[in-house]
Phi, psi and omega in degrees: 000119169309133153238153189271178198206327156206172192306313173312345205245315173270008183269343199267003176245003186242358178309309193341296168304006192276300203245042160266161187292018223237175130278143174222141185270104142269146184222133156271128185267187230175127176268189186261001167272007217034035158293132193257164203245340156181166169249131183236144158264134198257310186215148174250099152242231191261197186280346151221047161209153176209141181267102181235158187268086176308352190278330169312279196277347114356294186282356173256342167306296146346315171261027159248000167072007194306135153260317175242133178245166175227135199248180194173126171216160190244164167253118216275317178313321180107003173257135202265017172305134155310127159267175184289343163273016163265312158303339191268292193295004185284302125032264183283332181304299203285349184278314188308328213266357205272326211273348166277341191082354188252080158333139191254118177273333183194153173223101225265159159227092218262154170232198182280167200024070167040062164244113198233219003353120161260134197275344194264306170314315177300007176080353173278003181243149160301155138286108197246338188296149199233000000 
């Protein structure tokens, strides 16, 4: 099992998606070694939105046994700027996942030539690890 180790390491697991035409919501589970235990794509929307479910990516964090999640989506423009619904739902995402016990370590926004946003560099996630 790969571990992460830093924001590079999970961004080198959500690129696949930086140029699809679609937004697409992915989650890394995560063991309590940070290892990772599997990647899902969770929801695809349109080119510039998507609905994604903290209840959704909770209950498959859950059915992988996850200690940790890292949620990750792209943006089809290629500017990896947060929108305030990246923001709301970053939120809620880290609230839902707080409330389950399953920490949200990060929620990458990957574009294309190793262009991301990390919500957690940025200071905008608790440090929840334990």
């Amino acid at each position: 099992m790969r571990r992460i180790k830093s924001v590079a390491d999970a961004y080198s697991i959500f690129s696949r998606w930086h140029s699809e035409r679609q937004e697409v919501v992915s989650t890394a589970f995560l063991n309590g070694a940070m290892k990772l235990l599997s990647v899902r794509e969770i929801f695809r929307g349109s080119v510039n939105h998507s609905v994604a479910n903290p209840r959704e990516i909770l209950r498959a964090a859950l059915l992988e046994d996850a200690v940790y999640l890292i949620v990750a989506h792209n943006h089809p423009s290629q500017d990896p700027a947060p929108s305030q619904w990246d923001r709301c739902f970053t939120k809620q995402m880290e609230s839902a996942a707080a409330a389950v016990g399953i920490p949200l370590l990060d929620h990458l926004i990957v574009c294309g030539a190793g262009r991301y946003f990390s919500f957690a560099e940025s200071g905008q996630l608790s440090r929840t690890r334990r």
